[in-house]
C-alpha positions in Angstrom: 0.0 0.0 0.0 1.3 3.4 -1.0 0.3 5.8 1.8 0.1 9.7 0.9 2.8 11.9 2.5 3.3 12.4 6.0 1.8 16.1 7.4 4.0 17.1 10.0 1.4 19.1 11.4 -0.9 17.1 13.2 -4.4 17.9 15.0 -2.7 18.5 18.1 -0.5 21.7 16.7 -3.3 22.9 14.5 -5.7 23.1 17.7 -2.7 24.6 19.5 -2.0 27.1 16.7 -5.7 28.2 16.3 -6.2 28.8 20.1 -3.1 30.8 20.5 -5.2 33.6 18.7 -7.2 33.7 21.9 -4.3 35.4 23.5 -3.9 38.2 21.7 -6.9 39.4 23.0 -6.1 43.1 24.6 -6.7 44.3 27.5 -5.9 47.8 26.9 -7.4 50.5 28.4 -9.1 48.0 31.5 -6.9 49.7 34.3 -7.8 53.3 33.0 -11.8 51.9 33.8 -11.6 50.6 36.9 -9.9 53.7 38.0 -12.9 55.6 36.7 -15.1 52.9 38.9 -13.5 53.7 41.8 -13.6 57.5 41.9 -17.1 57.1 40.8 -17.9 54.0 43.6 -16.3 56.9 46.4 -19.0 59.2 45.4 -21.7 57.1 45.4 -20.9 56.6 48.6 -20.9 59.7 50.4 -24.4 60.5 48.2 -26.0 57.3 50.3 -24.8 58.3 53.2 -26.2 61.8 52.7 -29.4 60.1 51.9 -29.4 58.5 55.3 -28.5 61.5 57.4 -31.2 63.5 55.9 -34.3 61.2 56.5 -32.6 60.5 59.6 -32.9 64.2 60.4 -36.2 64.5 59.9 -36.9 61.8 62.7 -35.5 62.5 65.1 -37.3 64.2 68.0 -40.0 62.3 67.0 -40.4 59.6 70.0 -43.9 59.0 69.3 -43.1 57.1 66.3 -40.8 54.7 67.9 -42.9 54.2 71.2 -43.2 50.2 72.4 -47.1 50.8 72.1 -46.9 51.0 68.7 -44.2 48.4 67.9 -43.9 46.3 71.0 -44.1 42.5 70.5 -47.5 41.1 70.3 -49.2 40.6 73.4 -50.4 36.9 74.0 -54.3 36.6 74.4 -54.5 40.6 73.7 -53.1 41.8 70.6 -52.7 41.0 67.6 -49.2 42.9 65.8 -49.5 43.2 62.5 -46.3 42.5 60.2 -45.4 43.6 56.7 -45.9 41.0 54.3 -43.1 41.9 51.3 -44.9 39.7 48.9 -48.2 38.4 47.9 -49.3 35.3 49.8 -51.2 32.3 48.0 -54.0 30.5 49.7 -54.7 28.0 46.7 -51.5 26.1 47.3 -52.7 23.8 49.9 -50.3 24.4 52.1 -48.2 27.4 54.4 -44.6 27.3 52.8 -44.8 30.9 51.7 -45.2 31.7 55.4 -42.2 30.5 56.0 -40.1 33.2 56.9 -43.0 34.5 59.1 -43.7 31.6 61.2 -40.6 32.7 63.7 -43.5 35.5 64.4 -46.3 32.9 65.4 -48.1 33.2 68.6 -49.5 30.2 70.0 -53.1 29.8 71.8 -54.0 26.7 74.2 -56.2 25.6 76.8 -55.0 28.8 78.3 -56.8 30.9 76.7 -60.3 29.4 77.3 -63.3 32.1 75.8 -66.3 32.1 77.6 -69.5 32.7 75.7 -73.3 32.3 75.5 -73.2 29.0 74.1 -70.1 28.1 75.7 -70.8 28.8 79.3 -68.0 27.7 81.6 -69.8 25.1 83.4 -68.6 22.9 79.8 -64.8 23.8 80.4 -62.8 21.4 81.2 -59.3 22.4 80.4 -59.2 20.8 76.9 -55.9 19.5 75.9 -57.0 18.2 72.5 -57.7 21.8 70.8 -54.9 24.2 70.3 -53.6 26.4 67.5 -51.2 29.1 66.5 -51.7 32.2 64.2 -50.1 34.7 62.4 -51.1 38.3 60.9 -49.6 40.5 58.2 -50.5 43.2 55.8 -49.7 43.3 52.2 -50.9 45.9 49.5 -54.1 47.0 51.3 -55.6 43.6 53.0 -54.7 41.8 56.0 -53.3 38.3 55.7 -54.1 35.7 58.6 -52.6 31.8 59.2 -54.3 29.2 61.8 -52.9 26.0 62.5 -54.9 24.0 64.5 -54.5 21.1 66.9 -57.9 19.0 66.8 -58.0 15.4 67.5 -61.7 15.3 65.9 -62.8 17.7 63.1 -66.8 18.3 62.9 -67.1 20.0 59.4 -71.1 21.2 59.3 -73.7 19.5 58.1 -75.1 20.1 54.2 -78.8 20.8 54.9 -77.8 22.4 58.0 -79.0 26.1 58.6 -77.0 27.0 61.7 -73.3 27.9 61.3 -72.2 27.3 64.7 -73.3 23.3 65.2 -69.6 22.1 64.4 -66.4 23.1 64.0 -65.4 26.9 63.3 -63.3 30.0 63.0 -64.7 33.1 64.5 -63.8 36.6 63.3 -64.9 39.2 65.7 -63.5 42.9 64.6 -64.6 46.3 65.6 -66.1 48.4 62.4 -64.1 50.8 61.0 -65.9 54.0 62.4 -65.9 52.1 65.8 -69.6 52.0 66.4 -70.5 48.3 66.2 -68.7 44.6 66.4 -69.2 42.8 63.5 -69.0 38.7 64.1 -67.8 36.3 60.9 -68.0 32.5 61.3 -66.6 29.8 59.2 -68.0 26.6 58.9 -67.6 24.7 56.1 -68.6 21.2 54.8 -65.3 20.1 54.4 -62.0 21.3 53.4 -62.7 24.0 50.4 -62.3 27.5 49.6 -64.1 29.8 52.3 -67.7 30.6 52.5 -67.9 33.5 55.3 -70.8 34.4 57.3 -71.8 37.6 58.9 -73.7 36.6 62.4 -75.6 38.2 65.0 -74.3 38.0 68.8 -76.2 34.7 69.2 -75.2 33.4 65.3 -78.4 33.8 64.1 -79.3 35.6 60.7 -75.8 34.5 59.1 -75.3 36.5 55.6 -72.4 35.6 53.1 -69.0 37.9 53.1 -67.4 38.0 49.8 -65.0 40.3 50.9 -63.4 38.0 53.4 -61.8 35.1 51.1 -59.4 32.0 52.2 -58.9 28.1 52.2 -59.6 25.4 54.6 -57.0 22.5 54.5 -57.2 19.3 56.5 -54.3 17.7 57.8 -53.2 14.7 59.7 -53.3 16.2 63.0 -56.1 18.9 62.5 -56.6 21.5 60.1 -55.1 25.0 58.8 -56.9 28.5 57.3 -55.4 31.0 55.8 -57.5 34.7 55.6 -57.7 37.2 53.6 -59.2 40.1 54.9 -59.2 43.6 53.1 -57.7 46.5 55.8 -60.5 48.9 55.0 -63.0 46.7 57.0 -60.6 46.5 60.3 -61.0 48.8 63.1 -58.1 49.0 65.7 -59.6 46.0 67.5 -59.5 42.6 65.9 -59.9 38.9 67.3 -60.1 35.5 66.1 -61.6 32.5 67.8 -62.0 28.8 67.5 -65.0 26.7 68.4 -64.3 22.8 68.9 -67.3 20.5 68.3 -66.6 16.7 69.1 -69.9 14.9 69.1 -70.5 14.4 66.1 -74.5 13.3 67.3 -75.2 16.1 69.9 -72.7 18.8 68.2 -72.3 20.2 71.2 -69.2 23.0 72.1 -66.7 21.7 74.1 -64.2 24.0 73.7 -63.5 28.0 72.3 -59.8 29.2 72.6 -59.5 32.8 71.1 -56.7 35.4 70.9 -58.3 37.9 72.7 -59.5 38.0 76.8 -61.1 35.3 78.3 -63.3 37.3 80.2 -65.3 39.2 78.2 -66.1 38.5 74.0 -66.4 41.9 73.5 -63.1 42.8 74.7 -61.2 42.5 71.5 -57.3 42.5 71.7 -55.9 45.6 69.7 -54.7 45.4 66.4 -51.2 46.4 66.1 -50.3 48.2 62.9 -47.1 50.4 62.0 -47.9 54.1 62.4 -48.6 55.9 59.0 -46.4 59.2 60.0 -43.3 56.8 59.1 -44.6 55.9 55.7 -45.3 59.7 55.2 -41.7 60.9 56.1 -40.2 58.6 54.1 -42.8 58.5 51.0 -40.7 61.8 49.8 -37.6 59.8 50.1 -38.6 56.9 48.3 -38.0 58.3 44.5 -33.8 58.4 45.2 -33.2 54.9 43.7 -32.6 53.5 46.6 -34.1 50.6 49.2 -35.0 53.2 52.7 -35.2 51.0 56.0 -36.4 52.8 59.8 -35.3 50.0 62.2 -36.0 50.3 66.0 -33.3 50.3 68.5 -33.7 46.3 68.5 -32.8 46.5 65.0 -36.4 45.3 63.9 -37.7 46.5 60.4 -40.6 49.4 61.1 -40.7 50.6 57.5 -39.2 49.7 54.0 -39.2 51.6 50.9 -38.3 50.9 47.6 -36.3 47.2 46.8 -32.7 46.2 46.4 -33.3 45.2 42.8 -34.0 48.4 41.6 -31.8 50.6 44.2 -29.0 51.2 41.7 -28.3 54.5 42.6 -27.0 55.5 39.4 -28.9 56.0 36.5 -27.0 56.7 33.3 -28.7 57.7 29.9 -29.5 55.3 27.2 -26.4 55.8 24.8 -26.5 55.9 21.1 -25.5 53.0 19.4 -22.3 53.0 17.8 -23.6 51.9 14.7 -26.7 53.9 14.5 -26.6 55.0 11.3 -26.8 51.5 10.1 -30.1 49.7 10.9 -28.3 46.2 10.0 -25.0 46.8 11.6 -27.1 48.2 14.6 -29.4 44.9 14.7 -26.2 43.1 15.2 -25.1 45.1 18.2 -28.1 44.7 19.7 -28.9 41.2 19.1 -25.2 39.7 18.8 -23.0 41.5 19.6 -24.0 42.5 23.5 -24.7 39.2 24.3 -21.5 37.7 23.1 -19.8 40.8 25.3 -21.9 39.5 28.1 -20.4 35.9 28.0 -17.2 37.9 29.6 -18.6 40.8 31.4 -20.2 40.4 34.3 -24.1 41.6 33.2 -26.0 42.9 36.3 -28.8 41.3 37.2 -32.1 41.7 39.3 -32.5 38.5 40.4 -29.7 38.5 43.3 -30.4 37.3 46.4 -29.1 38.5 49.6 -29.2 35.9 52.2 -28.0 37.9 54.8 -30.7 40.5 54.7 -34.2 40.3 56.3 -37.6 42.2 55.9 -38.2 41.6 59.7 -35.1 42.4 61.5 -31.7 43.7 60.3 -28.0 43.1 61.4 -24.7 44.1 60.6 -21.8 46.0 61.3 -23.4 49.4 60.0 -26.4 49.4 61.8 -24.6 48.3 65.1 -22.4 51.1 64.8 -25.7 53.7 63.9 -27.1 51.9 66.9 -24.3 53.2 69.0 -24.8 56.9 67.8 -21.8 57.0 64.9 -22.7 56.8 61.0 -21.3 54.3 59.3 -20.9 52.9 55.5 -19.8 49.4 54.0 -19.4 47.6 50.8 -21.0 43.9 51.0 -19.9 41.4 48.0 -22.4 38.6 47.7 -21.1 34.9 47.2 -23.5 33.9 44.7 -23.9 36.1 42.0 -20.5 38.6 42.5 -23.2 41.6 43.5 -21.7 44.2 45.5 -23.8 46.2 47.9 -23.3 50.1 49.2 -25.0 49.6 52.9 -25.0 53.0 54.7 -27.0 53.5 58.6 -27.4 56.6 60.8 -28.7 57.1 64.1 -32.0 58.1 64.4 -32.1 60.5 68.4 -34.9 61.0 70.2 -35.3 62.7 73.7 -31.3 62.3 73.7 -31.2 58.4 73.3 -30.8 56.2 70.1 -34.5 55.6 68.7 -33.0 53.9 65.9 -31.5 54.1 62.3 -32.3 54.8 59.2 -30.9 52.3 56.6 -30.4 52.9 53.3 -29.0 50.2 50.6 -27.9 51.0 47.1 -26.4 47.9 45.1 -23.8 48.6 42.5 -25.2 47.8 39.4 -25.3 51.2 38.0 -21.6 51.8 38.3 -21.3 48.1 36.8 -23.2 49.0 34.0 -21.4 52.5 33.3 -17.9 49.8 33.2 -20.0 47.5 30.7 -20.5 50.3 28.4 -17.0 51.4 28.3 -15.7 47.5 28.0 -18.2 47.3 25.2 -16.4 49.8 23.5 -12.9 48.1 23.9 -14.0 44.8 22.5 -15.6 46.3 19.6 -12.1 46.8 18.2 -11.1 42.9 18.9 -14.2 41.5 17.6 -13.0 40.5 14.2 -10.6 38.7 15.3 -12.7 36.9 17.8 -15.2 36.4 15.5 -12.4 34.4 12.8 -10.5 32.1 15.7 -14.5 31.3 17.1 -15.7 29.9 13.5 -12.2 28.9 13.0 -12.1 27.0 15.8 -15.9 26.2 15.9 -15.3 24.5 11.9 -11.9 22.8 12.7 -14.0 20.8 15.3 -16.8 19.8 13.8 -14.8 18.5 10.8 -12.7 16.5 13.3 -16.1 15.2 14.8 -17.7 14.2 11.9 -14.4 12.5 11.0 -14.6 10.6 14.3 -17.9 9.7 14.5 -17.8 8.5 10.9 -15.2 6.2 11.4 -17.0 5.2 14.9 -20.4 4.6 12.7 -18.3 2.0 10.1 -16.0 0.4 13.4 -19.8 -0.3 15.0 -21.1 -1.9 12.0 -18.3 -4.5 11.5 -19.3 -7.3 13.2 -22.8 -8.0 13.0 -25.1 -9.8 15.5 -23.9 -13.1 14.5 -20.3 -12.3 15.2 -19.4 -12.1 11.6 -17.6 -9.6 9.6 -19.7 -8.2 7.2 -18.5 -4.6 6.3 -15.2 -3.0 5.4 -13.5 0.7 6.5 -12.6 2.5 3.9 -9.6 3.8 4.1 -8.8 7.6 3.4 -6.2 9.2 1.7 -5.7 12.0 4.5 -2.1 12.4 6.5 -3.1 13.2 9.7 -3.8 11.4 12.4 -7.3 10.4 11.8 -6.3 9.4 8.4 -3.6 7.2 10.1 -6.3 5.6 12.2 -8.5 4.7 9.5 -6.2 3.0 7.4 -5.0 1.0 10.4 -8.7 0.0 10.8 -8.7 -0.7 7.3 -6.0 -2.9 7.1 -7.1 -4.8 11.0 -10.4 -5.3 9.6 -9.1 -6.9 6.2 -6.9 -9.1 7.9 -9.6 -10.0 10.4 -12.0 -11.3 7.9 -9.3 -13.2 6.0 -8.4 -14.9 9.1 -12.2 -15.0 9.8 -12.9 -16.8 6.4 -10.4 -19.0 7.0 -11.8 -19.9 10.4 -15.2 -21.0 8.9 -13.8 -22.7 6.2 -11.4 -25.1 7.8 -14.0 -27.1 9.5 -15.7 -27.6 5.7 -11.9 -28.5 4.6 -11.6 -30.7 7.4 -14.1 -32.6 7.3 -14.0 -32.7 3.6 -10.2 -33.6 3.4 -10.5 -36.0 6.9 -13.1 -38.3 5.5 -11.0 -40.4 2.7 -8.5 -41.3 4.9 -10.3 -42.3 7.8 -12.7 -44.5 5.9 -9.5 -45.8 4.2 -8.4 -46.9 7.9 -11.8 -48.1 9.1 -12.1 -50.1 6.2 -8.1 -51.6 7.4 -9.5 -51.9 11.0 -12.0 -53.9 9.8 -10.3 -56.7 7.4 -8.1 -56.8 10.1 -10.2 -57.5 12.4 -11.4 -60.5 10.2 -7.9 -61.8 10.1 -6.7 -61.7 13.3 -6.7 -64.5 15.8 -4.8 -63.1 18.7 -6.3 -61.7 21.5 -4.2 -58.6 22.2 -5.0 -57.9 18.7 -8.4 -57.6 18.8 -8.4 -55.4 21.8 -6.1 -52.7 19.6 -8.7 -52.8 17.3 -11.0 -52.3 19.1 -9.6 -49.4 20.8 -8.8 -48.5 17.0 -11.8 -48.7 15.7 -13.4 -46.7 18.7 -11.1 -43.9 18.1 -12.0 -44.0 14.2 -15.8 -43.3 15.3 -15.5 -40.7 17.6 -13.0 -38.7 14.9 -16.1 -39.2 12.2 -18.6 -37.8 14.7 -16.4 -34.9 15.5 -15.8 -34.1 11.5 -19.6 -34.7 11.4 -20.7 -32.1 13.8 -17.8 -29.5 12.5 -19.0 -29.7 9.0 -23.4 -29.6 10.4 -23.1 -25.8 11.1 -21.8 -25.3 8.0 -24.0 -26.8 6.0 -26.8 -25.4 7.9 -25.7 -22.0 7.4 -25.6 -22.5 3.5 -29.0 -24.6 3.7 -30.8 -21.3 5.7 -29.9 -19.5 2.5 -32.2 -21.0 0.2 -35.0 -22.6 2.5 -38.5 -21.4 2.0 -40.7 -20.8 5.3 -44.1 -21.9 5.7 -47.3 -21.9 8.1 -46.8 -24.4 10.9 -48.8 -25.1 14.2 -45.6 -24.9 16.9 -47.9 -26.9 19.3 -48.2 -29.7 17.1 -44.6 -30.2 15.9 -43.3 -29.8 19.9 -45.6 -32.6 20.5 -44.3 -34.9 17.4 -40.8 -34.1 18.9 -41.5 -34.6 22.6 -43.3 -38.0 22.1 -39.6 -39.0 20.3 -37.8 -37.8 22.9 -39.1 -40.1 25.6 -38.2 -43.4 23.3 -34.4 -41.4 22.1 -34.3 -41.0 26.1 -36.0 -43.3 28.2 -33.7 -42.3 31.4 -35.2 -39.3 31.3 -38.4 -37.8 32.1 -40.1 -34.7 30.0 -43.0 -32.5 31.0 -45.0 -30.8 27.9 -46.4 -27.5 29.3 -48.5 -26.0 25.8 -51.6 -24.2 25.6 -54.6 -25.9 23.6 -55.1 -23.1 21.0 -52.5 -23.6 18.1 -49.8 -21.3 17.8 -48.7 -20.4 14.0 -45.4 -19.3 13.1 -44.0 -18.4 9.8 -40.7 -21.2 10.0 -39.7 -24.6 8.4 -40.7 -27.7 10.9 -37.1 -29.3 10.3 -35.2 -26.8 11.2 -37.6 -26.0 14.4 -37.2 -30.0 15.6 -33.3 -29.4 15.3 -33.5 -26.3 17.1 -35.6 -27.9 19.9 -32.7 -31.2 19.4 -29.8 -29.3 20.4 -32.0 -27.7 23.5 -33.1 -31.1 24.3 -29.8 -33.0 24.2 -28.4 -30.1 26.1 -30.9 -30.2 29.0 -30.6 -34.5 28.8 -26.5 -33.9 29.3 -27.0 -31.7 32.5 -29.9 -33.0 34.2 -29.8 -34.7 37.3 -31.1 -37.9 37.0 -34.9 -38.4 38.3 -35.4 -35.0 37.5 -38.2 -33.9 35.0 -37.0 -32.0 31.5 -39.5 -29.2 31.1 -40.7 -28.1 27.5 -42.9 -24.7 27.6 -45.2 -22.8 25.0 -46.9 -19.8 25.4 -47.5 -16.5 23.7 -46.5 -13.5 24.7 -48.5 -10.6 22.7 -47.3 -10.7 19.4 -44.2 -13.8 20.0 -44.3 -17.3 20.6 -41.6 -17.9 23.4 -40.7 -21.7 23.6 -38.7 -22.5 27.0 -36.6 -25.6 28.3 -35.8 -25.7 31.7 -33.8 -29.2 33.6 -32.4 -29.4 37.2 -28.7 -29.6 37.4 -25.8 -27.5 37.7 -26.1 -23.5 37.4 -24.8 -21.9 34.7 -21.6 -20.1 35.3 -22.0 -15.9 35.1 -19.4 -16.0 32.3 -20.9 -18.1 30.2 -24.2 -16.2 29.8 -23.4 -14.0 26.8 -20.9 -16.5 25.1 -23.1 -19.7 25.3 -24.4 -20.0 21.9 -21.1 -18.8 20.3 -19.1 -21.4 18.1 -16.8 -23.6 19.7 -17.8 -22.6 24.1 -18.4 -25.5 26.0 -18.7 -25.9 29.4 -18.7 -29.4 30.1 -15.3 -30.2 31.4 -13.5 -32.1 29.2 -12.8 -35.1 31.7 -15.8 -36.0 31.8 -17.5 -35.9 28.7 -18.6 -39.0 27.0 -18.4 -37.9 23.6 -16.8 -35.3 21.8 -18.2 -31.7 21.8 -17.0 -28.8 20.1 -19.5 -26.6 21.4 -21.7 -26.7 18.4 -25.3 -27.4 19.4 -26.3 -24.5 20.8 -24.3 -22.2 17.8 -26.7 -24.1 15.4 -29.6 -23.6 17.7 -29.2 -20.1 17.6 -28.4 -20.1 14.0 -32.0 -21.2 13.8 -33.4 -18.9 16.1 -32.0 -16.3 13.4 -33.5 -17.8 10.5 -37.1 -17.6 12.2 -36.4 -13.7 13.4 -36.6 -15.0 17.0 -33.9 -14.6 20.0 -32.4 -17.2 22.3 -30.8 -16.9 25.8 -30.0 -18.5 28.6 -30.3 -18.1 32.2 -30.5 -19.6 35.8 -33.7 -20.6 37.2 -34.3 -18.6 40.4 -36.9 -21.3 42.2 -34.5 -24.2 42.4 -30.8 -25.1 40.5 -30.7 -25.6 36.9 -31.1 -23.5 33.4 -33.6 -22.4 31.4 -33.2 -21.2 27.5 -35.4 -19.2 26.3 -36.5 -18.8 22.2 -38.3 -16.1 21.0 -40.2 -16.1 17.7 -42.8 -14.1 16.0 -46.4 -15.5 15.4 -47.5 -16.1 12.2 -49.1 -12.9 10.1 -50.8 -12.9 6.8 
């Protein structure tokens, strides 16, 4: 073979040439920028802290605002305080998992906290253990927002055709109206869990009149239930309480048991409803347009007030610039559409979707507000771990009456100054892109030729050998220098050699056999005048010996050269309708005269089942499977033959009792030439050709065969696959 001339540069200095284009990428002009960013980051932060000391100026003196009244913890069976609630809140999803960072806020009500009304006088109270619940309140964009999770070891849901509200189970919503004239009672009672239906009720529960305005969700759960409200602000009063009612006798419905947030003594007592005081959310309101987040924490460091969100608190604003290429609608289009977001791949793009895990819409911590807290001002810079976000965090002391009141927070992240660095990169790596753009495709083309190169040869190298284990496709080889090329032609050249050697393999025992058979007729024939003519006997024992060797060579040429011909006899054969059923049967009642030491079970349906074969080859197949099965099976133990089918496949199955088959073995059984009898003790020559012609068969019928162990007792079981019969 004449191979083409040797390339001296191979794949591995091409990639290595092509990539070292990615390193004359300049930097220039990067220092000059993050210089600018600097001088521009000092400034930002003196205008932050400026924000801070001027809201923080118009607080202080202003102890009213910041009085424990207003923003004291709530008070257990009293009041009810009222958080913020930063985002909306579903009551759909079955469950409380956007409470989640409120639930630290929960107050619980018990036994403890026992309400005594007109149909619960306290002659019933008995210190119930088995109802209790907890409850949380918050406000969010005009309506109230309320949680219950109750403790009941029996739930009483009402009644479909009943007309009271208050003969089971319930939630009680006693608020004072808004003008503060008149206590308006809402029970819920539902059927069973399901979106609320609210009732507006007299003092004794009569008269009950639907709500719409008061919406929510009842959920069952394995220990109780839980509610979630919601309830729109301009209905509430300053006096709010809830209540719940435990029914359970489920005959009498009587009220065992009413536990309520509010005094035990008296229903009309309602605890007070704790809400932040409005003149905060005035002072601030005029601060709130600076393009910042603006928190007033208390001297506990607890959140009274927030304006405005991290997200958007950029602090700079720069105008929109012209595009570069503005005079060009096409070359514009690609700035916009390709080019940025290839820039953006490097740069570090600024992003609203930060988190910061640090910071909390209750209460807030950190170096700067402890040291506002102590009376001195104080700014930081805060990088975030996940996302590379850098925040500007700036506090000052808020005084009042000569003490620290608190601090007024304001936070600013850094996006704006990112972007203004963007825009100025941006313009830097315009004047590189060409040449980014030529190493990329270059790069991007060099490897997909390589890949298609590789997988191409992969595709030919897969379809080599076939399912049989034969060789029945060539590689061509190619007439390229590199490396690839040098690996193809050293497939080419393996694979031609392997199907010489293969060819020659499959031929010999034809050759054999053909070339074996003269000569050992020629010396039976001998054994046998002699045996005619001898008298001595010593003699006639060598003969004997002779003549046994003589059969045992004819059976082994006979059984090299049966694959063969089988294989040359499945070329030309012509299939046909046949009942498997019936032709296992013909075979099966054979096998028990061919083997009367053995012992064979026929397991077939009574339908017929039709496959598209030819009936010899099928009583060969099931031969070999047979004779195998005979040759390890213990002795008294049954040979099983099985039909069935199996949707659109006849599956034909031979288990015997006997030895397991080794784990190796599995996969190579029905290979040429595997045996795994050991060769001591075999009575006759094997060469590990039964099962190859079995499977040979198997082929010829477009069926499968495989072996495996029995899993209810020891022994093997081969399975053969074939299709049914189709017109």
């Amino acid at each position: 073979m004449n191979l083409p001339f040797k390339n001296p540069f191979g794949i591995r200095f091409k990639l290595v040439f092509l990539s070292s284009f990615l390193l004359v990428i300049p930097w220039l002009g990067y220092q000059y920028i993050l210089e600018m960013e600097e001088y521009l980051r000092r400034g930002q932060e003196q205008t932050v802290l400026g924000t801070a000391q001027a809201l923080a100026t118009a607080l202080n003196e202003r102890p009213e605002l910041f009085n424990e009244g207003s923003y004291g913890p709530a008070r257990r069976s009293q009041d009810l305080y009222v958080y913020p609630v930063y985002s909306p809140l579903s009551l759909t999803d079955g469950s409380l998992v956007d409470w989640g960072e409120y639930q630290q806020y929960e107050v619980s009500y018990s036994r403890d906290d026992y309400l005594r009304t007109a149909i619960n006088p306290a002659r019933y109270y008995d210190r119930d253990d088995t109802i209790s619940f907890t409850n949380m309140v918050g406000e969010h964009d005009g309506s109230l927002f309320a949680y219950f999770k109750v403790e009941d070891d029996q739930l009483v849901y009402r009644s479909r055709d009943a007309l009271s509200v208050h003969r089971s189970d319930f939630l009680q919503v006693t608020m004072l109206s808004r003008d503060g004239t008149e206590i308006n009672r809402y029970v819920i009672a539902p059927h069973e869990p399901e979106f609320l239906y609210p009732f507006h009720v007299e003092e004794d529960y009569s008269n009950p009149v639907y709500e719409e305005r008061i919406s929510g969700q009842w959920y069952e759960t394995s220990s109780g239930y839980e509610v979630e409200l919601q309830i729109p602000m301009d209905m509430l009063g300053d006096r709010l309480g809830f209540a719940i009612f435990d029914v359970d006798d489920v005959d009498t419905r009587r009220l065992n048991t009413a536990i309520a947030t509010y005094k035990v003594a008296d229903a009309q007592r309602l605890g007070s409803l704790q809400l932040p005081t409005p003149e905060i959310d005035r002072i601030v309101a005029g601060m709130g347009h600076n393009n910042s987040r603006i928190q007033v924490v208390d001297r506990n460091g607890r959140v009274l007030l927030t304006a405005g969100d991290i997200q958007s608190a950029t602090g700079l604003t720069l105008p929109e610039e012209e595009s570069q290429f503005s005079g060009n609608k096409y070359l514009a289009y690609v700035q916009d559409n390709i080019l940025d977001p290839l820039y953006y791949q490097i740069l570090t793009k600024p992003s609203n979707d930060f988190i910061d895990e640090l910071y909390s819409d209750i209460t807030r911590e950190g170096a700067h507000i402890d040291s506002a807290l102590k009376g001195i001002a104080f700014t930081q810079f805060r990088t975030l771990d996940d996302t590379q976000t850098r925040l500007l965090e700036a506090a000052h002391p808020i005084v009042a009456e000569g003490e620290i009141a608190g601090a007024v927070v304001v936070d600013q992240n850094m996006n704006g100054l990112r972007t203004f660095r963007n825009q100025a990169l941006e313009t830097l790596f315009n004047t590189i892109l060409a040449v980014m753009l030529v190493v990329t495709f270059g790069l991007f083309w060099f490897a997909s030729r390589i890949s298609n190169r590789i997988r191409t040869l992969r595709n030919e190298a897969e379809g080599i050998i076939g399912e049989t284990g034969r060789v029945q496709n060539t590689i061509v080889a190619t007439k390229n220098s590199d490396e690839i090329g040098d690996l193809s032609r050293s497939f080419s050249n393996i694979v031609e050699r392997l199907t010489q050697y293969t060819n020659y393999l499959e031929n010999m025992s034809s050759r054999l056999s053909h070339e074996l058979r003269t000569p050992v007729s020629v010396v039976r024939s001998s054994l046998e005048n002699l045996g005619l003519t001898a008298n001595n006997k010593e003699s006639e024992v060598y003969i004997e010996r002779a003549e046994e060797g003589i059969s045992r060579l004819n059976l082994i040429l006979t059984n090299m050269s049966e694959a063969t011909r089988l294989e040359q006899m499945l070329q030309t054969s012509e299939k046909e309708k046949i009942d498997l059923n019936k032709a296992l049967s013909g075979c099966v009642e054979g096998y028990k005269l061919a083997y009367p030491d053995s012992r064979f079970e026929l397991d077939i349906g009574q339908q017929p089942i039709l496959i598209n074969g030819v009936p010899e080859y099928i009583a060969q197949l099931l031969d070999k499977l047979i004779a195998n099965a005979v040759e390890f099976s213990y002795p008294d133990k049954a040979i099983t033959i099985y039909c069935r089918t199996l949707r659109d496949h006849a599956v034909i199955k031979v288990a015997n009792a006997g030895p397991f088959l080794p784990e190796e073995m599995k996969d190579r059984l029905f290979d040429s030439m595997i045996s795994v009898r050991p060769q001591e003790k075999q009575k006759q020559p094997h060469l590990g050709m039964g099962l190859r012609i079995a499977r040979l068969i198997s082929d010829f019928h477009g069926g499968q065969i495989r072996a495996e162990n029995r899993t209810d007792r020891e022994g093997v079981i081969i399975t053969v696959v074939i299709p049914l019969f189709y017109k």
